[in-house]
LUMKOL-349473 format. One line per 4 residues: number of its first residue (from 1); their letters; for each residue z, x, y of N, C-alpha, C, CB. Coordinates in pm, 1 decimal, padded with zeros to 6 digits. Glycine has a CB too. Example, Ala and Ser with C-alpha at 12.3 -4.5 7.8 and 13.67 -1.06 7.14 Angstrom:
1> as> 00780.0,01319.0,-00569.0,00780.0,01230.0,-00450.0,00780.0,01320.0,-00330.0,00904.6,01130.8,-00447.3  00708.0,01285.0,-00225.0,00714.0,01367.0,-00106.0,00787.0,01290.0,00003.0,00572.5,01408.4,-00059.8
# end
This chain:
1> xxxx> 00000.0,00085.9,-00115.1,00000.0,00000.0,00000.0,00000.0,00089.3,00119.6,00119.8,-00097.1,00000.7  -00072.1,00049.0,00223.0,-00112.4,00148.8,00348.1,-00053.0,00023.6,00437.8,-00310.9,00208.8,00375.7  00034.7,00060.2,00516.3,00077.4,00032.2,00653.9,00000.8,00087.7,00798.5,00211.2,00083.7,00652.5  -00028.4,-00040.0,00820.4,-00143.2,-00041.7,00984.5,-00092.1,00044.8,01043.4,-00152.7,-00177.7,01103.3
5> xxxx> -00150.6,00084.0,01138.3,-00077.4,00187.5,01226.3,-00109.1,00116.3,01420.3,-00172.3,00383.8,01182.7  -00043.9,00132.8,01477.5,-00108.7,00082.9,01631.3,00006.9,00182.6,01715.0,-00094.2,-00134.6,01677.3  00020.0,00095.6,01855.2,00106.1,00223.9,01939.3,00259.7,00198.4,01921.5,00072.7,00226.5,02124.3  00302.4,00304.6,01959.1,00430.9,00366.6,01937.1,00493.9,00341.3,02065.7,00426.6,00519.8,01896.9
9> xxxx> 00629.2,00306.1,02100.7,00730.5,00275.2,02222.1,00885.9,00334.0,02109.5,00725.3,00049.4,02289.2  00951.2,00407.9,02268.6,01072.1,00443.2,02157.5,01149.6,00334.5,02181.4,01164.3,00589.1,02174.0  01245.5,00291.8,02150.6,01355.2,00136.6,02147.4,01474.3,00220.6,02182.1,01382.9,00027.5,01965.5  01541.0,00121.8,02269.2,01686.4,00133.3,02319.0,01731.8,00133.8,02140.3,01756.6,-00025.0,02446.6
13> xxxx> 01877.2,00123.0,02122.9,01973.8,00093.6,01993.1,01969.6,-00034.8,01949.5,02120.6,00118.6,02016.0  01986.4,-00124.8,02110.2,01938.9,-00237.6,02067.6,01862.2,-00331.0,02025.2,01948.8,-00258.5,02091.0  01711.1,-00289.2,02086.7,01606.2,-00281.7,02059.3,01572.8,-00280.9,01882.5,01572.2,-00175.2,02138.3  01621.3,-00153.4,01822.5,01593.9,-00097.3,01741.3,01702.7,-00198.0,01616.3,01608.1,00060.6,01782.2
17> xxxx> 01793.2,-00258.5,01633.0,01876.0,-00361.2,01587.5,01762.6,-00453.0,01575.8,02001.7,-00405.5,01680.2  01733.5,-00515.3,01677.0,01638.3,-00651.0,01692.0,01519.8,-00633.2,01571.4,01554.6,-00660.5,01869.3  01449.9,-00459.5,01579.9,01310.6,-00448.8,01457.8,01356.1,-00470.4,01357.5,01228.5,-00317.3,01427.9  01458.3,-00385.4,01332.8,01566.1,-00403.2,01180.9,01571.8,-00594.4,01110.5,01786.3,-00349.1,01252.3
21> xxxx> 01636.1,-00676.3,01246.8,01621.8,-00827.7,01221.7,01500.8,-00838.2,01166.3,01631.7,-00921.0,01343.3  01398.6,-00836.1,01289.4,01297.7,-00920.3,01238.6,01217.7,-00872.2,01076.1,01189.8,-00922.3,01365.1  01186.0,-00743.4,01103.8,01159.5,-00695.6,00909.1,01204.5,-00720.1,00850.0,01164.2,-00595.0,00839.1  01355.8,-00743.8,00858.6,01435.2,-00804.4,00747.7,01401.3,-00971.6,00719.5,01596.6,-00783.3,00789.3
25> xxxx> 01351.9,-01012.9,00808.5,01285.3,-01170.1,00819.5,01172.3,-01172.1,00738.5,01234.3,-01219.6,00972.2  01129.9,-01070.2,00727.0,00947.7,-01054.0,00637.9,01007.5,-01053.0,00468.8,00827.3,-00834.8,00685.3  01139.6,-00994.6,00422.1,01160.3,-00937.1,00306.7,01099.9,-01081.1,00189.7,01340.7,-00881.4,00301.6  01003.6,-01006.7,00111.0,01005.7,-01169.2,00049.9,00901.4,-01227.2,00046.1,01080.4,-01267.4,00116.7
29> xxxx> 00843.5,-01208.6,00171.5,00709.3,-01283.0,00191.0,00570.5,-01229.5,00157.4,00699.6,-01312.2,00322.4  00516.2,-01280.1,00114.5,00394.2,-01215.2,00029.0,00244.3,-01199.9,00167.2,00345.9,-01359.5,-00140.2  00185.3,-01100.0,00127.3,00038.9,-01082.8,00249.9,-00064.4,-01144.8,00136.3,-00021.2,-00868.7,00317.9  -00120.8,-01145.9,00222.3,-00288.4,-01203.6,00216.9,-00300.1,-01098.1,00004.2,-00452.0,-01086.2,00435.8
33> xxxx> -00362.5,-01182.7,-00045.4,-00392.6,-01146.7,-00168.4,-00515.7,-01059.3,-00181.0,-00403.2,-01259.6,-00242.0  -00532.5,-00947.9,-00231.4,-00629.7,-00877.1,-00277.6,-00709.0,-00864.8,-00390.9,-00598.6,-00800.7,-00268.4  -00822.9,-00904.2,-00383.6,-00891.8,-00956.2,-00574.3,-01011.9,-00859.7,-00578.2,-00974.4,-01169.9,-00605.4  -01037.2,-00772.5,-00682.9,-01130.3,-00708.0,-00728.1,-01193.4,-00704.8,-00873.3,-01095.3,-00610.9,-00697.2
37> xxxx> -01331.3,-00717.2,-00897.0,-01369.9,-00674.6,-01056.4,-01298.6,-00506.2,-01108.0,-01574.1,-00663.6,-01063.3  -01289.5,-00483.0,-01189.3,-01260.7,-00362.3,-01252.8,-01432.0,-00308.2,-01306.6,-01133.9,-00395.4,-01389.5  -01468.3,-00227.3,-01236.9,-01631.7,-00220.7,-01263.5,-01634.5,-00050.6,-01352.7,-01746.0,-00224.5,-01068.6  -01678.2,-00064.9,-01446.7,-01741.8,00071.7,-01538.5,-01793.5,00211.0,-01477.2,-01873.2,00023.6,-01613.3
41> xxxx> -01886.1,00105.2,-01368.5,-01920.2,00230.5,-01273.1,-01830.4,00332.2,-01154.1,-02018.7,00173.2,-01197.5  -01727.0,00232.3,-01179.8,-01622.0,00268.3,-01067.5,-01517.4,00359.4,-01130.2,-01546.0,00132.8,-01003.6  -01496.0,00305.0,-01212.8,-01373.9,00367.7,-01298.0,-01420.3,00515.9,-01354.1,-01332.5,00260.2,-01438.3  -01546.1,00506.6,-01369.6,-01636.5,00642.4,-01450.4,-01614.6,00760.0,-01302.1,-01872.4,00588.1,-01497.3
45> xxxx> -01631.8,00694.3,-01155.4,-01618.0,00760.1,-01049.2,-01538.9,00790.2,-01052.3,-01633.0,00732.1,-00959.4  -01423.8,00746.6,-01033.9,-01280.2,00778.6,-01008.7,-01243.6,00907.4,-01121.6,-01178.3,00627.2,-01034.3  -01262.3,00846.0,-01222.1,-01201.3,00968.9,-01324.5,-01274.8,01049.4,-01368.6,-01143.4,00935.6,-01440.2  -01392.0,01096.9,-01281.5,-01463.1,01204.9,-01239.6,-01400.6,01299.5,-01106.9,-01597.8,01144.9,-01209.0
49> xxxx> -01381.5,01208.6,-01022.9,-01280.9,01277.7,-00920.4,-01148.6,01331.4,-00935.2,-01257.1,01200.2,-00832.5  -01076.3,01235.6,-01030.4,-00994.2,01342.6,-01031.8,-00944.4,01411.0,-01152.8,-00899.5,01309.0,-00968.9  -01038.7,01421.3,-01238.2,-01054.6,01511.3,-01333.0,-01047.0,01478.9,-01438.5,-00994.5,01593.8,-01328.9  -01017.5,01366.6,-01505.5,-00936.9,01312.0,-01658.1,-01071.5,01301.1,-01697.5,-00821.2,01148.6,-01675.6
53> xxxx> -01051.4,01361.6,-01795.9,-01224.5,01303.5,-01904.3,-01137.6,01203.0,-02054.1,-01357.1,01530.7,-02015.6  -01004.3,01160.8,-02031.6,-01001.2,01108.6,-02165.6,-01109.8,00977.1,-02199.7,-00848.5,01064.8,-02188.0  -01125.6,00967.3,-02335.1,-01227.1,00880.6,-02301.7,-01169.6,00737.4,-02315.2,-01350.7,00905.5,-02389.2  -01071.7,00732.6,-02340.0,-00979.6,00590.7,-02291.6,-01043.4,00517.7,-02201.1,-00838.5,00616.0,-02221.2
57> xxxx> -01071.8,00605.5,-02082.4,-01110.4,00529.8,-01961.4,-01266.0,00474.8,-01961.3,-01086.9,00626.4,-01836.4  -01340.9,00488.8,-02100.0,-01397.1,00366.8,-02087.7,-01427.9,00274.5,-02096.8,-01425.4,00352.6,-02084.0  -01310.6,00188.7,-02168.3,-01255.8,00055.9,-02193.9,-01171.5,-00000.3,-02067.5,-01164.1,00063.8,-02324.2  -01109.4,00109.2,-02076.8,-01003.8,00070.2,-01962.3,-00973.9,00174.6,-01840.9,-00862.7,00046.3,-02033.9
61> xxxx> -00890.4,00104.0,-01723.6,-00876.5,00162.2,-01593.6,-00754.9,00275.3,-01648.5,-00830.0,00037.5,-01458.0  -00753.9,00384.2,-01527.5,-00683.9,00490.4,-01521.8,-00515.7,00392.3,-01450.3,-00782.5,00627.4,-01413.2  -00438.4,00461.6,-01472.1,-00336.6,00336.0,-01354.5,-00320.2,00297.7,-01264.8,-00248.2,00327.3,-01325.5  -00349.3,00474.8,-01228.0,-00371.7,00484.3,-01014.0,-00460.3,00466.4,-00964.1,-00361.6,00603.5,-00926.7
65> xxxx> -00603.5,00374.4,-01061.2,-00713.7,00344.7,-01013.2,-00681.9,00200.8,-00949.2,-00822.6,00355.7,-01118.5  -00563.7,00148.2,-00977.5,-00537.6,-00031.3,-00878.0,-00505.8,-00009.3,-00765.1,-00409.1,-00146.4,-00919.0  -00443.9,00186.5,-00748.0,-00423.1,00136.9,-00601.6,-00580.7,00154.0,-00486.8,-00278.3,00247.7,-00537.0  -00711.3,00229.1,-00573.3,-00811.0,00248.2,-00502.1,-00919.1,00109.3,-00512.2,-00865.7,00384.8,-00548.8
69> xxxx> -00904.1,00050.5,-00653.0,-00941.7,-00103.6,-00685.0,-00902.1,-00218.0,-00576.5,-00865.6,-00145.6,-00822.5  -00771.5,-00185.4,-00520.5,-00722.8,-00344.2,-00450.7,-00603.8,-00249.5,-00360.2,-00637.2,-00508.2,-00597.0  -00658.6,-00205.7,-00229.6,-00564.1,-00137.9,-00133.2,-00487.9,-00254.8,-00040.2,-00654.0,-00027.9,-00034.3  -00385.4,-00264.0,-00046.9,-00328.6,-00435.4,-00006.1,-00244.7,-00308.7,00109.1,-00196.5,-00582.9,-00170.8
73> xxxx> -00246.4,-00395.3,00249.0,-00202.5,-00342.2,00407.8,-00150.8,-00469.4,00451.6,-00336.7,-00279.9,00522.7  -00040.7,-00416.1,00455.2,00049.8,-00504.8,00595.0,00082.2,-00468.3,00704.4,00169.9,-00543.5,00579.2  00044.9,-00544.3,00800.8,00043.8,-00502.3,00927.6,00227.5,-00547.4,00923.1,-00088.4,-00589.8,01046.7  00261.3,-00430.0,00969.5,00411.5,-00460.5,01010.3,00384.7,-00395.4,01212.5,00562.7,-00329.8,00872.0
77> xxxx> 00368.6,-00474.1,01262.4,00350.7,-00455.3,01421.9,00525.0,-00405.3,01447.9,00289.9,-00636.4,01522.9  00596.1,-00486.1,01443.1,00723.1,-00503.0,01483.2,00818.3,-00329.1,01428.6,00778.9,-00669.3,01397.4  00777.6,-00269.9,01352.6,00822.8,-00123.5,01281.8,00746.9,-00052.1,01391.4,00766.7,-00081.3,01098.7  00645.4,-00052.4,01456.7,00588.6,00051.1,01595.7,00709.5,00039.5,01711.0,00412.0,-00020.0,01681.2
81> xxxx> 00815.1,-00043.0,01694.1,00872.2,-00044.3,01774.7,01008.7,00066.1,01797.9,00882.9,-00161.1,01770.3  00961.9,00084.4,01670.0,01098.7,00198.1,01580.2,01077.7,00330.1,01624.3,01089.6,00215.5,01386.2  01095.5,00405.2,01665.7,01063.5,00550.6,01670.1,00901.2,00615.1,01697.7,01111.4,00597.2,01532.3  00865.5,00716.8,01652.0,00736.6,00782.9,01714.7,00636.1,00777.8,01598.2,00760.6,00947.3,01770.7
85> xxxx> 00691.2,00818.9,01440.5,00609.4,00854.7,01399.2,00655.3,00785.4,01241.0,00587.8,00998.9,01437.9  00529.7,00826.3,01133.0,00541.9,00754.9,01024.8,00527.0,00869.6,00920.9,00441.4,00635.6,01017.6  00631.0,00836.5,00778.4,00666.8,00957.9,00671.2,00618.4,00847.9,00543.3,00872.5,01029.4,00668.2  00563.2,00965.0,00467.3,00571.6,00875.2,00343.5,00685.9,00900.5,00237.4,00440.8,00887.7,00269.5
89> xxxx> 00759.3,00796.0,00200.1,00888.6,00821.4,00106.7,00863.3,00797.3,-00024.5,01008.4,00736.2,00139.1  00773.1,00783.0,-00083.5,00691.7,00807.7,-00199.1,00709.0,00660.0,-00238.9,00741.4,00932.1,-00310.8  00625.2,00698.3,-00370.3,00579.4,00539.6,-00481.1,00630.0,00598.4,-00612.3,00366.9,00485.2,-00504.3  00654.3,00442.7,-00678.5,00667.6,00405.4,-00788.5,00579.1,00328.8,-00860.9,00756.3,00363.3,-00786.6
93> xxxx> 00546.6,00387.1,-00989.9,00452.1,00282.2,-01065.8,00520.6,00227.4,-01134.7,00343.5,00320.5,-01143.7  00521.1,00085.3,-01250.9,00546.5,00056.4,-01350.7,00448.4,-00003.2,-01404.9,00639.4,00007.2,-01352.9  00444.7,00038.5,-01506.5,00263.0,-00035.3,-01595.6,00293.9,-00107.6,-01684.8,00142.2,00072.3,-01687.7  00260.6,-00240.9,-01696.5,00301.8,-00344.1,-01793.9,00197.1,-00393.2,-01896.4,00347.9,-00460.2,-01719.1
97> xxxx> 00080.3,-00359.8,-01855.5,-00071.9,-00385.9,-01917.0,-00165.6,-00289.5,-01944.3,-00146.5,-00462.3,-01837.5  -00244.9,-00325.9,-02000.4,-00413.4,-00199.1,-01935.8,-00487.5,-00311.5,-01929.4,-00516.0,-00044.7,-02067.6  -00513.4,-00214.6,-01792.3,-00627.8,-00307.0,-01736.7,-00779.4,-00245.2,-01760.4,-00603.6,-00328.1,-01569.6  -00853.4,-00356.3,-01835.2,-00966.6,-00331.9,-01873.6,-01060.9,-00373.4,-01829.9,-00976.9,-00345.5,-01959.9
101> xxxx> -01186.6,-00277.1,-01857.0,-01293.4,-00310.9,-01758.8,-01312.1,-00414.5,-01750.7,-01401.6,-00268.4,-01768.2  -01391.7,-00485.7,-01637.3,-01439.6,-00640.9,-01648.9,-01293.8,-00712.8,-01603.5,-01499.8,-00693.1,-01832.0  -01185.8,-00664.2,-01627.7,-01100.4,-00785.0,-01574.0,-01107.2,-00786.3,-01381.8,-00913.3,-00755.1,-01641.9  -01051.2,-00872.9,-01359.5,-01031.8,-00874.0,-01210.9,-00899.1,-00897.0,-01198.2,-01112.3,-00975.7,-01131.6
105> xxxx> -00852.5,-00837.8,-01082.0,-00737.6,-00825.0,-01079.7,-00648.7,-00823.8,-00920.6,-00732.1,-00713.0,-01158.7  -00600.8,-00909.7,-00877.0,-00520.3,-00965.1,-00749.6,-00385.5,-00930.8,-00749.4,-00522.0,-01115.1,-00736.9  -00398.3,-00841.6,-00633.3,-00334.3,-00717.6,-00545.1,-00249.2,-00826.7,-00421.1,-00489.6,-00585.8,-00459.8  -00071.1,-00808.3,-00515.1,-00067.0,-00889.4,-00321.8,00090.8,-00814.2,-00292.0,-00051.2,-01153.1,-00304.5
109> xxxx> 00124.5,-00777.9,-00165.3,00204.5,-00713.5,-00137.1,00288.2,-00787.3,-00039.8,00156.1,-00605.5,-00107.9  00395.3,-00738.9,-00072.6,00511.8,-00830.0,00048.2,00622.7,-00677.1,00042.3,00622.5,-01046.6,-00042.6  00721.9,-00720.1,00169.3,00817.1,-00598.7,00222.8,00950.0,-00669.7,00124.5,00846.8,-00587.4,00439.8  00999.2,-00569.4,00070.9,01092.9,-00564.3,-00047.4,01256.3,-00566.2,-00008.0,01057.9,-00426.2,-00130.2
113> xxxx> 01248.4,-00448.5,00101.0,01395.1,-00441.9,00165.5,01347.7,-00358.7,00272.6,01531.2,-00373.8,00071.3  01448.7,-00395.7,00370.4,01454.3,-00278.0,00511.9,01585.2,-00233.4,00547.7,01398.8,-00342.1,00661.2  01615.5,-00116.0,00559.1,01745.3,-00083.5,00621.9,01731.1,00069.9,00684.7,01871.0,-00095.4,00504.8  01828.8,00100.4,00742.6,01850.2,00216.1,00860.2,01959.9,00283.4,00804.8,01886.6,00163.3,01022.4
117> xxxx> 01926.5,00494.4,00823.0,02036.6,00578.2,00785.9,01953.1,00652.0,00869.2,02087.6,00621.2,00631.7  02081.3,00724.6,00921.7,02126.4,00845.7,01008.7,02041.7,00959.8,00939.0,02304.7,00877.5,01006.1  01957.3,01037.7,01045.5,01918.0,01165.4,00964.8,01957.9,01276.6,01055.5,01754.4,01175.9,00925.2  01977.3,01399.3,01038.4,01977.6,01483.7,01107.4,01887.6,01505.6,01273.8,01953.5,01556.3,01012.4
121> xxxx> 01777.4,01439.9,01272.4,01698.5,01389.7,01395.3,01719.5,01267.4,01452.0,01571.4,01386.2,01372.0  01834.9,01204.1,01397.7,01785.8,01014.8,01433.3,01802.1,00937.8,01350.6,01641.8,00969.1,01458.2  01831.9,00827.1,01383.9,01795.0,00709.3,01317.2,01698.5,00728.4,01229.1,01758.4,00613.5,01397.3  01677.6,00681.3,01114.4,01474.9,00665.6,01005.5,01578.1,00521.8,00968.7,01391.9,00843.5,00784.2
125> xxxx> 01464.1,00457.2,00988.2,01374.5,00326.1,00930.4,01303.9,00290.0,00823.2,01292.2,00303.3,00990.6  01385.2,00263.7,00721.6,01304.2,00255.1,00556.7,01244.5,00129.1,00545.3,01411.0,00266.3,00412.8  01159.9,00134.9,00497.3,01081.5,00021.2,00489.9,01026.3,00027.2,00324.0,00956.7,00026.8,00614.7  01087.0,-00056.5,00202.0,01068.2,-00069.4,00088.6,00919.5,-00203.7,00095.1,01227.2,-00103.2,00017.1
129> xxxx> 00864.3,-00178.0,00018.6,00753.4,-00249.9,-00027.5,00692.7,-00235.1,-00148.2,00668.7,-00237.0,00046.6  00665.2,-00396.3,-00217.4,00595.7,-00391.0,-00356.3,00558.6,-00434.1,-00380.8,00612.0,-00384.8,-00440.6  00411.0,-00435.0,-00448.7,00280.3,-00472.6,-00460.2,00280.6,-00490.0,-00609.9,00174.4,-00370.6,-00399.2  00202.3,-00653.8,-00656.1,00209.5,-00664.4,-00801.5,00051.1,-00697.6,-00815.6,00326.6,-00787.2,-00865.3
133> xxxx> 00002.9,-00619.9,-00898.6,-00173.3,-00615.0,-00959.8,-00128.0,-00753.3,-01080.8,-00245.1,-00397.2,-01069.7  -00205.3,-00838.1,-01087.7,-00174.1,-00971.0,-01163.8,-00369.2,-00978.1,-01243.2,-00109.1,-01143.6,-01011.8  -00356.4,-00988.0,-01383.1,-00490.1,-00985.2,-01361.3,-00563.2,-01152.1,-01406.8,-00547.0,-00848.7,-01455.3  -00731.7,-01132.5,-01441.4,-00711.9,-01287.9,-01440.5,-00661.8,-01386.8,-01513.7,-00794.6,-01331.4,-01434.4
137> xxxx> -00582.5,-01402.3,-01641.7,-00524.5,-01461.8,-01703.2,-00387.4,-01476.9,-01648.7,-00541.3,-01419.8,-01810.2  -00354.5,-01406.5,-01504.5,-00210.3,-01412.3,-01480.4,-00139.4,-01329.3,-01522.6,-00156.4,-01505.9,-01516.0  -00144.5,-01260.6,-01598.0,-00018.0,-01142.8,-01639.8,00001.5,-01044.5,-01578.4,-00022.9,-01078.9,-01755.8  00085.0,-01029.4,-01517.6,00133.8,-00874.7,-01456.6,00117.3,-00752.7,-01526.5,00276.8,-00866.7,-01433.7
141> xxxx> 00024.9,-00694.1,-01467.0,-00013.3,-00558.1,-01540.9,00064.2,-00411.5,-01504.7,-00168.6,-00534.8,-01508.3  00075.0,-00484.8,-01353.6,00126.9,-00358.0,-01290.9,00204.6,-00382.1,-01152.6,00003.3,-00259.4,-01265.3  00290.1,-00280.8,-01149.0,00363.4,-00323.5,-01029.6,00409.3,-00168.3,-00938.5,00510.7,-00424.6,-01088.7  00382.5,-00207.2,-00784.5,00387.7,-00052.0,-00709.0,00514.2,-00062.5,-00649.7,00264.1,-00012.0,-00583.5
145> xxxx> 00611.3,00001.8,-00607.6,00717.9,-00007.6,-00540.5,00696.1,00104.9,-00446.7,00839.5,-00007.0,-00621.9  00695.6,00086.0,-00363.2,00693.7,00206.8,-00218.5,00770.2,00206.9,-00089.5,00560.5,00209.6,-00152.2  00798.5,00367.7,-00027.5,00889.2,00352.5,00104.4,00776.2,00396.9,00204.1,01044.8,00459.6,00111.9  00812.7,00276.5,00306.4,00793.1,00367.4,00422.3,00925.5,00423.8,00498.0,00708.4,00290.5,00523.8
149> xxx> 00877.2,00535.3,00579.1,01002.7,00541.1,00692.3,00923.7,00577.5,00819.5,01136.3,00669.8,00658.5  00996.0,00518.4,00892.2,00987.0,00522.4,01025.6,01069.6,00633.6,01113.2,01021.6,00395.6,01061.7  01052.7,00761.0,01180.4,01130.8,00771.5,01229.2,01086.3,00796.0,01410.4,01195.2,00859.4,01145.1
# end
């Protein structure tokens, strides 16, 4: 999941209370859904790029090919209000399926948790988010858990 980016304002304490509210108002709520085929030709690309020749992959997708299959972005406007700049606090996969060629598969992401800790520079602004790949019969194949931080 890729978080929009727009302009940056630094926030009073209080200010910075108020972003904390309102993200915490988003926790929960799901974005706009993302739906893609799983295409042969695509998957053959991908795991040409980044190197895997098993030949698994040509029945089925690589894992980290859902996040280039169905890139799901939430505009969180209200987190520009937080500090200057943006860190990535890494991802989590969990794989529940294989996803095989020909399926299609709907990408939808919502903000998971938000909260604030003290760093040696400042305030950072975590921003948890997780994205579930569902494919078309409905079953959860896969699920992303990711941080942003804000600081």
């Amino acid at each position: 999941m890729s978080i929009q980016k727009g302009p940056t304002t630094s926030g009073s304490p209080a200010t910075a209370t108020s972003v904390v509210e309102r993200l915490r108002a988003r926790i929960g709520v799901d974005g706009p859904p993302i739906s893609a085929r799983v295409e042969a030709g695509h998957v053959k690309r991908f795991v040409e790029a980044v190197g895997d020749p098993n030949p698994r992959w040509s029945k089925e997708a690589p894992p980290t090919f859902l996040v280039a299959l169905a890139p799901v972005s939430l505009h969180l406007a209200e987190a520009e209000e937080y500090g200057k700049g943006w860190l990535n606090g890494g991802n989590r996969f969990e794989y529940l399926a294989p996803v095989l060629i020909g399926d299609r598969i709907t990408a939808t992401g919502r903000v998971a948790d938000v909260y604030e800790k003290s760093g040696s520079t400042g305030n950072l602004l975590f921003i948890i988010f997780e994205t579930d790949y569902v494919n078309q019969r409905g079953e959860l194949v896969a699920r992303l858990r990711g941080t942003a931080i804000r600081r």
